[in-house]
N, CA, C and O atoms as CSV, one atom per row, in Angstrom:
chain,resi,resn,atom,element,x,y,z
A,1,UNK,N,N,75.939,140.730,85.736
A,1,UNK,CA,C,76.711,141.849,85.244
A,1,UNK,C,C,78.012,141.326,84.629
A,1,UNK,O,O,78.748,140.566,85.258
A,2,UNK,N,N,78.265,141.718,83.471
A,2,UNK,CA,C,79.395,141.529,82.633
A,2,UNK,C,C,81.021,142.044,83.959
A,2,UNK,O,O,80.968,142.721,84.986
A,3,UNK,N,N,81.974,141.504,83.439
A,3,UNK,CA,C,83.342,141.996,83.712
A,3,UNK,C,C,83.245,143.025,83.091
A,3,UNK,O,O,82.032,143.096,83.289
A,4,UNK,N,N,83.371,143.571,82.726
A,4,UNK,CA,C,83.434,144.711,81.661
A,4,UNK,C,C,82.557,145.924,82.189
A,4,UNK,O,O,83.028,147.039,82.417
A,5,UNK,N,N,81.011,145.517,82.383
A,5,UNK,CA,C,80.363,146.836,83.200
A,5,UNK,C,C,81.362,146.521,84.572
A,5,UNK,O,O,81.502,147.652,85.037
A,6,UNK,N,N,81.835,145.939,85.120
A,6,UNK,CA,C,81.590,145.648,86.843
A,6,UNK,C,C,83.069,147.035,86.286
A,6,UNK,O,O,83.058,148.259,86.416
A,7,UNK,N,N,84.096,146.150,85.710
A,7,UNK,CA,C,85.309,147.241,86.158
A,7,UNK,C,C,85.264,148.816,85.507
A,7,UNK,O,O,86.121,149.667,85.745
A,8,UNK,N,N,83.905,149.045,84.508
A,8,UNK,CA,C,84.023,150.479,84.091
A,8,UNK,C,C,83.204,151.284,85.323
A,8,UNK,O,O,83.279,152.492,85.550
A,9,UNK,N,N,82.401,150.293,86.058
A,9,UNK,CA,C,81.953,150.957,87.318
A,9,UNK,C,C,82.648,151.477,88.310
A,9,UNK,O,O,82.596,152.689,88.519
A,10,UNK,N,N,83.422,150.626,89.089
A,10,UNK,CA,C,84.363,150.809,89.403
A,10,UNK,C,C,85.240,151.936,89.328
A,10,UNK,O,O,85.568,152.651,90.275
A,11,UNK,N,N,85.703,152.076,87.771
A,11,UNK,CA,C,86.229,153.307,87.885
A,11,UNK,C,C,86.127,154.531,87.668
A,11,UNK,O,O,86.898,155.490,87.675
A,12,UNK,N,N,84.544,154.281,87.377
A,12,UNK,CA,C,84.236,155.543,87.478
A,12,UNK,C,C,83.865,156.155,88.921
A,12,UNK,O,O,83.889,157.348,89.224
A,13,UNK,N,N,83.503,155.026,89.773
A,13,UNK,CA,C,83.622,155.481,91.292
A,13,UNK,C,C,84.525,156.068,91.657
A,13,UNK,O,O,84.498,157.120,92.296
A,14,UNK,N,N,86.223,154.974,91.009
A,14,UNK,CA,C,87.386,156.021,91.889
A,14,UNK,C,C,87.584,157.308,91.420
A,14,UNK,O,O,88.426,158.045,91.933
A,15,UNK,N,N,86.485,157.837,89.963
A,15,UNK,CA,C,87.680,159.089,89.486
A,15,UNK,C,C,86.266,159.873,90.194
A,15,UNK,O,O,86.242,161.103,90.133
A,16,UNK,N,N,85.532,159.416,90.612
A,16,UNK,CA,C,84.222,160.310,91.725
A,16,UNK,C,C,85.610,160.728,92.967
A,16,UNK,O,O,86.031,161.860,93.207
A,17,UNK,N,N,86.046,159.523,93.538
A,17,UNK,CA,C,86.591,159.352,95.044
A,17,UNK,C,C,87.798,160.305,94.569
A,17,UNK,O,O,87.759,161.447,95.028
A,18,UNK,N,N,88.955,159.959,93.638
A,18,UNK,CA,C,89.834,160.858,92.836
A,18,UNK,C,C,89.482,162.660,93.269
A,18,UNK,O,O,90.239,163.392,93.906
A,19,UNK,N,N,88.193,163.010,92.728
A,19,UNK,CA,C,88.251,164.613,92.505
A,19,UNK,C,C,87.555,165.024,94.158
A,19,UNK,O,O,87.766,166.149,94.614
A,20,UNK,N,N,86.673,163.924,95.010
A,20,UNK,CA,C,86.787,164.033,95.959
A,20,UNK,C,C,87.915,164.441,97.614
A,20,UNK,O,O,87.998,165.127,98.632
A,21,UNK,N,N,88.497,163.473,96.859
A,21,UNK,CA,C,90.225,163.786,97.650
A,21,UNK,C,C,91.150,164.849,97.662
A,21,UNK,O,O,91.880,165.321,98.534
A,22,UNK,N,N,90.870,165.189,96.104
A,22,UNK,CA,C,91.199,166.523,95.775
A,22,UNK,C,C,90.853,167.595,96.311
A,22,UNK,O,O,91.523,168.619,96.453
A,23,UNK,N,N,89.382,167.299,96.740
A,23,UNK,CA,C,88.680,168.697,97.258
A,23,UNK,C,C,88.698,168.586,98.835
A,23,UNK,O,O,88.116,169.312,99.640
A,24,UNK,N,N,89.320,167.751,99.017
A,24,UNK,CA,C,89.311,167.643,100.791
A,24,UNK,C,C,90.500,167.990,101.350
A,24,UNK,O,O,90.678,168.628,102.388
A,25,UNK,N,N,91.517,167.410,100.403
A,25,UNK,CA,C,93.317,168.002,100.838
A,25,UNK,C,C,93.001,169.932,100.205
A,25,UNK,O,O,93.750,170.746,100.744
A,26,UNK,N,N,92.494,170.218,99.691
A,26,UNK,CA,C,92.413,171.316,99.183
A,26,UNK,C,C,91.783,172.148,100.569
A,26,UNK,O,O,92.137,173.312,100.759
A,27,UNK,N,N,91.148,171.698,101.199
A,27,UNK,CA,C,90.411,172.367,101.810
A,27,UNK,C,C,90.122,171.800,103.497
A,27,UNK,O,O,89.073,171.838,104.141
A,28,UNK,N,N,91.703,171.194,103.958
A,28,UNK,CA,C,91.897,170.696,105.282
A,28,UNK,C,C,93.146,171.313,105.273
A,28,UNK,O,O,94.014,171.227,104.404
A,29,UNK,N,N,93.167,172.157,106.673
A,29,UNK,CA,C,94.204,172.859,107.018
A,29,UNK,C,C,95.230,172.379,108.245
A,29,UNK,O,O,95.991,173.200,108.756
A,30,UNK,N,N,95.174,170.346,108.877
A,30,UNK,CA,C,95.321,169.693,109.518
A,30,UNK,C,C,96.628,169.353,108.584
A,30,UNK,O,O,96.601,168.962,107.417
A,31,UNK,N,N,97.868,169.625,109.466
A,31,UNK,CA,C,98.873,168.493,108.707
A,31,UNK,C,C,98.824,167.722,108.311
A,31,UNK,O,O,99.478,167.556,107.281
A,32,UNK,N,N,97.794,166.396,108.971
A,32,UNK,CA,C,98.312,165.238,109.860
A,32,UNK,C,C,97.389,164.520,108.481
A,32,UNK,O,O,97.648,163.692,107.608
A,33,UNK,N,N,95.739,165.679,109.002
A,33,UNK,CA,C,95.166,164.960,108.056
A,33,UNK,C,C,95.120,165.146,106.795
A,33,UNK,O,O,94.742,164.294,105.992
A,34,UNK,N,N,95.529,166.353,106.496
A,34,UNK,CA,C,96.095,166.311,104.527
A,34,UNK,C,C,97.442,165.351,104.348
A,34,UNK,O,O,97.579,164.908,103.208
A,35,UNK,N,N,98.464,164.967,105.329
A,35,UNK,CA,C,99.584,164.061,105.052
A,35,UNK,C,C,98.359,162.593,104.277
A,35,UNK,O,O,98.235,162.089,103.160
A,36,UNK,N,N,97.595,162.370,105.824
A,36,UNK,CA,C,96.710,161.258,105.401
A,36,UNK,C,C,95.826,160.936,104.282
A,36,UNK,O,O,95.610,159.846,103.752
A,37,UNK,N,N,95.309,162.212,104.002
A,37,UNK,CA,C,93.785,161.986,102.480
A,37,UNK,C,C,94.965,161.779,101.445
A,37,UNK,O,O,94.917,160.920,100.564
A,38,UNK,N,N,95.993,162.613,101.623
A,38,UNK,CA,C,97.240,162.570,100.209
A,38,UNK,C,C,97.612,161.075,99.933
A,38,UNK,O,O,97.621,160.484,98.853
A,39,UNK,N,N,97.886,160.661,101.061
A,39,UNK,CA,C,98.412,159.057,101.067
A,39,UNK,C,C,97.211,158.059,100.598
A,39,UNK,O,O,97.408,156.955,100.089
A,40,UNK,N,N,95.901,158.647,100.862
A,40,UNK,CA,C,94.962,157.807,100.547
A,40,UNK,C,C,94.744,157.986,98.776
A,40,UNK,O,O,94.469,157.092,97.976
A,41,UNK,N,N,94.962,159.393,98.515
A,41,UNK,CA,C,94.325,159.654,96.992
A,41,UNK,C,C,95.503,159.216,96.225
A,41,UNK,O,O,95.442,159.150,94.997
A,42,UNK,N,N,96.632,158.896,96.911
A,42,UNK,CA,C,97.214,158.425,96.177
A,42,UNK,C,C,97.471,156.917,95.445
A,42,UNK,O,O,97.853,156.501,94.351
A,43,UNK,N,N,97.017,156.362,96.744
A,43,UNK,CA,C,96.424,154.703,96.672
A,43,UNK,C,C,95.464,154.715,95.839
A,43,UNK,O,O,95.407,153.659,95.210
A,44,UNK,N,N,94.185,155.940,95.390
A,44,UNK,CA,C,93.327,155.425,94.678
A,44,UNK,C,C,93.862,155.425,93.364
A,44,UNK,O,O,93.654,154.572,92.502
A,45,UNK,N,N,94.561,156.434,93.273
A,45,UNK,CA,C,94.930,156.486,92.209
A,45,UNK,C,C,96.059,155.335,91.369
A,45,UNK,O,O,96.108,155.051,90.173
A,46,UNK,N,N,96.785,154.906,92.369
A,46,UNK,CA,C,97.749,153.870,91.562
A,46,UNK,C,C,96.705,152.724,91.089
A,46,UNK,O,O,96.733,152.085,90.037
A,47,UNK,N,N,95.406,152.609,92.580
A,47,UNK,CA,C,94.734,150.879,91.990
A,47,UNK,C,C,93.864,151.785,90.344
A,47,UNK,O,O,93.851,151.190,89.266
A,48,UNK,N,N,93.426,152.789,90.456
A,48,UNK,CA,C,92.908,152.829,89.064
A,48,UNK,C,C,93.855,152.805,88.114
A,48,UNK,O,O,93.395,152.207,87.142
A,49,UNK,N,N,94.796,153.113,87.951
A,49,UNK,CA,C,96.009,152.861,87.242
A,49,UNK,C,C,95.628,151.422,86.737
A,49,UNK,O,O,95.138,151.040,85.674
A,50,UNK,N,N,96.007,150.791,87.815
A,50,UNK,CA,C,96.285,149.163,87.869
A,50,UNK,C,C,94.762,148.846,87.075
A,50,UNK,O,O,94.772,148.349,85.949
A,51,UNK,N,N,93.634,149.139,87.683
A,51,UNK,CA,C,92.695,148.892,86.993
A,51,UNK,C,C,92.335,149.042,85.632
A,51,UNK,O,O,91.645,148.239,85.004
A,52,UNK,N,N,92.921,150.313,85.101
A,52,UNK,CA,C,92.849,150.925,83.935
A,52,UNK,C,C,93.565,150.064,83.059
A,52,UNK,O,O,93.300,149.854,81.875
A,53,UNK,N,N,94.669,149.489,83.857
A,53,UNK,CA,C,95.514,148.892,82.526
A,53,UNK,C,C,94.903,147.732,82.503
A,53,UNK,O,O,94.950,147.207,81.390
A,54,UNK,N,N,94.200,146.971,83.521
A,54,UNK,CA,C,93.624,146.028,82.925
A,54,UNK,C,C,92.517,145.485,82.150
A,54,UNK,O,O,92.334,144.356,81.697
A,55,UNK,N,N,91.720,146.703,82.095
A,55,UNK,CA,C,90.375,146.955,80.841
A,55,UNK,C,C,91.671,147.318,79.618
A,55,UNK,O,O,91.707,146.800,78.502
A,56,UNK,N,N,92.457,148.104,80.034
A,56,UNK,CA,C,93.614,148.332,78.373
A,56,UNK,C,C,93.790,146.905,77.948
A,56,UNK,O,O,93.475,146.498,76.830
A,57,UNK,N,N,94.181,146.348,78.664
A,57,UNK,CA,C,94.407,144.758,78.186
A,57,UNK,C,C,93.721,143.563,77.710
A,57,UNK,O,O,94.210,142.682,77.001
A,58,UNK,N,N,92.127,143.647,78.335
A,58,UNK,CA,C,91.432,143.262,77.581
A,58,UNK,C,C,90.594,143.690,76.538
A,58,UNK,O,O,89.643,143.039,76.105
A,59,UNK,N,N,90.940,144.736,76.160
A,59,UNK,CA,C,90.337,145.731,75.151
A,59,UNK,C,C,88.679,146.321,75.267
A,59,UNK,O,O,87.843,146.656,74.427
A,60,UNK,N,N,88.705,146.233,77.113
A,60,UNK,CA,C,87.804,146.742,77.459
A,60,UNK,C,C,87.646,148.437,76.821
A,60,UNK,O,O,86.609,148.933,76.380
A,61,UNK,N,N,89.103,149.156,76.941
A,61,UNK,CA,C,89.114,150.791,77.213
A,61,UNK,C,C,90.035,150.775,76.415
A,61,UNK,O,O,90.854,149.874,76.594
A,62,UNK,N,N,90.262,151.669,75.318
A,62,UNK,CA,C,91.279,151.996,74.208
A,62,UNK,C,C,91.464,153.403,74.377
A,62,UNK,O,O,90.803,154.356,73.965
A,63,UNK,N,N,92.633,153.326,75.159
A,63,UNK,CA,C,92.646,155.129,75.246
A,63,UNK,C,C,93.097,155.693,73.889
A,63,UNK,O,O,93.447,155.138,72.847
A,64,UNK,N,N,92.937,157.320,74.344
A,64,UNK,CA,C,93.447,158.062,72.931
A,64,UNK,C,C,94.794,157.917,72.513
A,64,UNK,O,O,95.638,157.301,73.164
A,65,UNK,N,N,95.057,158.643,71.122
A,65,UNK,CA,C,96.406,158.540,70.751
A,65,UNK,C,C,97.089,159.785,71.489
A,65,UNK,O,O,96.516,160.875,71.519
A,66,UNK,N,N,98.513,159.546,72.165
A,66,UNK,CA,C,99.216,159.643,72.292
A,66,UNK,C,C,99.189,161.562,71.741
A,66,UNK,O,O,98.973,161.588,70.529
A,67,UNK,N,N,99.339,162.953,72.300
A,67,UNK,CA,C,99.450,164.071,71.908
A,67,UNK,C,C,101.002,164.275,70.875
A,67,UNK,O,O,102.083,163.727,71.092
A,68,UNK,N,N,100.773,164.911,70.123
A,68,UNK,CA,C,101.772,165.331,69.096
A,68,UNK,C,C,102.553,166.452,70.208
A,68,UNK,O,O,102.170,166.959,71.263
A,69,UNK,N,N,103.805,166.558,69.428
A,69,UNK,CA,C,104.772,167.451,70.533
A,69,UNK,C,C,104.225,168.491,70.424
A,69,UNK,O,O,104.032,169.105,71.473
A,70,UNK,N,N,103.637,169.269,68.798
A,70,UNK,CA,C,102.503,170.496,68.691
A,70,UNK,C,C,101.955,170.794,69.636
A,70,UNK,O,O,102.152,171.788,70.335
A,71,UNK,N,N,100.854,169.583,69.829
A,71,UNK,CA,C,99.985,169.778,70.980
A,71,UNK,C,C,100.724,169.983,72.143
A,71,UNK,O,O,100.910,171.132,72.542
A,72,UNK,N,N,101.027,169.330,72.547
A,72,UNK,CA,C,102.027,169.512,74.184
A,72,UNK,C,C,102.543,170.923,74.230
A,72,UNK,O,O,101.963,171.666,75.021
A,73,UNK,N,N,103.410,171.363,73.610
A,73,UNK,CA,C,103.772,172.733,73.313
A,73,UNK,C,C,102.447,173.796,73.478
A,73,UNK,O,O,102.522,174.659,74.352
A,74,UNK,N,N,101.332,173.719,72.690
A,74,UNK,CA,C,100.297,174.698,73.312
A,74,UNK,C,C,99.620,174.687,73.986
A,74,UNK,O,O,99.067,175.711,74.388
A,75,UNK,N,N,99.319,173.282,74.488
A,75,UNK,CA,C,99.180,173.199,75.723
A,75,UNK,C,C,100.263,173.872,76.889
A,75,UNK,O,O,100.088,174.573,77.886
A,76,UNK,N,N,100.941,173.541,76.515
A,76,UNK,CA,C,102.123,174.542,77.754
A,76,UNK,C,C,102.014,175.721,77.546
A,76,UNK,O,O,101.948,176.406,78.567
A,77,UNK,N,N,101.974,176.168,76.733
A,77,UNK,CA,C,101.939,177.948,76.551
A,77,UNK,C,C,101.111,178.115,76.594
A,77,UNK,O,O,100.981,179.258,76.157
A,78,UNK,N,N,99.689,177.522,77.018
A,78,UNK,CA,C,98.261,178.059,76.986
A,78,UNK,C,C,98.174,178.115,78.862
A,78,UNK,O,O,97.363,178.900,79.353
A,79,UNK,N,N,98.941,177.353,79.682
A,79,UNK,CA,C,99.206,177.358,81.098
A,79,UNK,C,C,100.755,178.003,81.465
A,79,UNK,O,O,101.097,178.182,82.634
A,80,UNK,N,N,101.259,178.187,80.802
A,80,UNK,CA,C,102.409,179.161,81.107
A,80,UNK,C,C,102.107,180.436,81.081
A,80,UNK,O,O,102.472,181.157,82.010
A,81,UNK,N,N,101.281,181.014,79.857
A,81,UNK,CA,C,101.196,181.997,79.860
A,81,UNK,C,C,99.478,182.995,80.687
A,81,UNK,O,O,99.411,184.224,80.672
């Protein structure tokens, strides 16, 4: 297996584990243990970060361009309003 499949695997596991975490702090009514899944989804999330930038760097993953302030703007008023 290439570098390249191994780390797009990878992250597509964490953004599985990502919306997982989501749905578990969403739906645990335990202080202790939503303090805990939070602290965990948050770890997944920085190493995909970390991961992400390093397929950015080898020109594994070319993200999109960058939203125009346009966009941002209706995007906000499409959730504001």
């Amino acid at each position: 297996m290439q570098d390249k499949d191994l780390v797009n695997d990878v992250l597509a596991g964490v953004k599985s584990s990502l919306s997982d975490y989501a749905r578990a702090i969403a739906e645990t009514a335990n202080p202790q243990l939503r303090q805990t899944l939070t602290q965990l989804r948050n770890e997944c999330e920085m190493f995909q970060y970390q991961l992400s930038q390093v397929a950015v760097r080898k020109g594994w993953y070319v993200p999109a361009q960058p939203a125009s302030e346009q966009e941002i703007a209706q995007v906000r008023s499409a959730f504001q309003g």
